[in-house]
N, C-alpha and C positions, 0 to 999 in steps of 0.2 A: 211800346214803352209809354207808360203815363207823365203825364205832363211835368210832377214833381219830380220823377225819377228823372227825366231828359236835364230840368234845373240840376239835378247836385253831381250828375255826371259830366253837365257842361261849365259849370263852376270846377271842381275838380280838375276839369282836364286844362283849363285854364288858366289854375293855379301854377300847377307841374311844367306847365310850358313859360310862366312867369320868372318860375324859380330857376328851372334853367339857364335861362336869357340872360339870369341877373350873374348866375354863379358862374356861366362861358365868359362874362365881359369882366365878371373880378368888381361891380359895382356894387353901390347899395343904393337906390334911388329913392325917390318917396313914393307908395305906394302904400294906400288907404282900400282897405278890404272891408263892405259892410253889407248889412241884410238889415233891410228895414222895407214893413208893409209888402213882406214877399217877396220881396226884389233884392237878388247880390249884385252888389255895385263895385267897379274895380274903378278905381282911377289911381293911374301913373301920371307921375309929374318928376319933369326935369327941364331945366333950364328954362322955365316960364313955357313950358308946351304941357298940353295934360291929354291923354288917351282916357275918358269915361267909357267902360262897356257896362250894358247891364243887362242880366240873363234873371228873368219874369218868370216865376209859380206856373202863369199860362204858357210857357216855355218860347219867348218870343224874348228874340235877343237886337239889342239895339246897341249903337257907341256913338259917341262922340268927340270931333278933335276940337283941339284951339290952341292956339301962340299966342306968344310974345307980340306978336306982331297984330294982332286983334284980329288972326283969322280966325274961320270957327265952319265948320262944316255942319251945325245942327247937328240933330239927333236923325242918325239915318238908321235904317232896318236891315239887320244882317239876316234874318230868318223868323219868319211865323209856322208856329206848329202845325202840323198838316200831321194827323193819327196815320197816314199810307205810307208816312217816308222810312226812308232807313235811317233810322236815328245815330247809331253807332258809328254812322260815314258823317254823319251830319254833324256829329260832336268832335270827330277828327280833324276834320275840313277847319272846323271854327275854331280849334284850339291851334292848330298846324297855323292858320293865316297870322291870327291875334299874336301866338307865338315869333311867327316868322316880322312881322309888323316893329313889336316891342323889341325883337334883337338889334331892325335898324333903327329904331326910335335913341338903343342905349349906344350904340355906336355912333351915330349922325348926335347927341346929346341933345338930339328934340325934334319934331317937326319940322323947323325951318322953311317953315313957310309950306310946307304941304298938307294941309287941311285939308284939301278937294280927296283926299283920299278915299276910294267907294271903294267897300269891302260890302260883297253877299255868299251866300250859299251857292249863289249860280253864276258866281262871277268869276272870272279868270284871273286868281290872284299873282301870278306871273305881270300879267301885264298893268294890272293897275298900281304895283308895286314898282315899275321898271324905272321911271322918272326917277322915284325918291331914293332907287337902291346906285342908280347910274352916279345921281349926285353925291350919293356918300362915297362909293368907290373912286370918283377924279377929286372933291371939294375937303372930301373929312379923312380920309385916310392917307390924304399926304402928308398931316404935318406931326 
């Protein structure tokens, strides 16, 4: 897969997994969609937390968090294009996380303090998710 092609199918698929997210919790959040100098930029924002990802022409995907609360985890790297991979698992993987990410983002109503959040390609998003999914299930879903 070429590098522009891996961009509009990982935009795409991270659309579709945005839109669900928003249509299972019943919300309408802020959510600014834009392509500019090659780059689609997504950022989500609710209750002073914003989720930045942005998926690059050279097909290298990056995000960034931050709160209310003046955390910010920089701009970390979910994936740089490698021509040998299997792009098709790789665009799954990354819309599945982001996906899974933004559902607890609209349910917990933001961050709350979880900026350290390190999402990659080769990461186990089971566990890097488990803190901030534990706190929404005891902290947000009781009341």
């Amino acid at each position: 897969m070429e590098r522009r092609e891996f961009q509009n199918k990982a935009v795409a698929a991270l659309l579709g997994k945005i839109a669900g997210a928003c249509g299972k919790a019943g919300v309408n959040p802020n959510i600014t969609v834009s392509t500019r100098k090659s780059v689609a930029c997504f950022q989500l924002r609710r209750q002073g937390s914003c989720i930045q990802i942005s998926v690059k022409q050279s097909a290298e995907i990056n995000y960034s968090f931050s709160d209310m609360c003046g955390g910010s985890s920089g701009k970390k790297i979910y994936y740089q294009y490698c021509y040998k991979d299997s792009h098709e698992r790789i665009i799954e993987k990354f819309a599945a996380d982001f996906g899974r990410l933004y559902k607890d983002f609209l349910t917990a109503d933001g961050l709350c303090g979880f900026t350290g959040i390190s999402l990659s390609y080769g990461a186990d998003t089971d566990m890097e998710l488990k803190e901030y999914e534990d706190y929404i299930r005891t902290d947000c879903l009781l009341y």
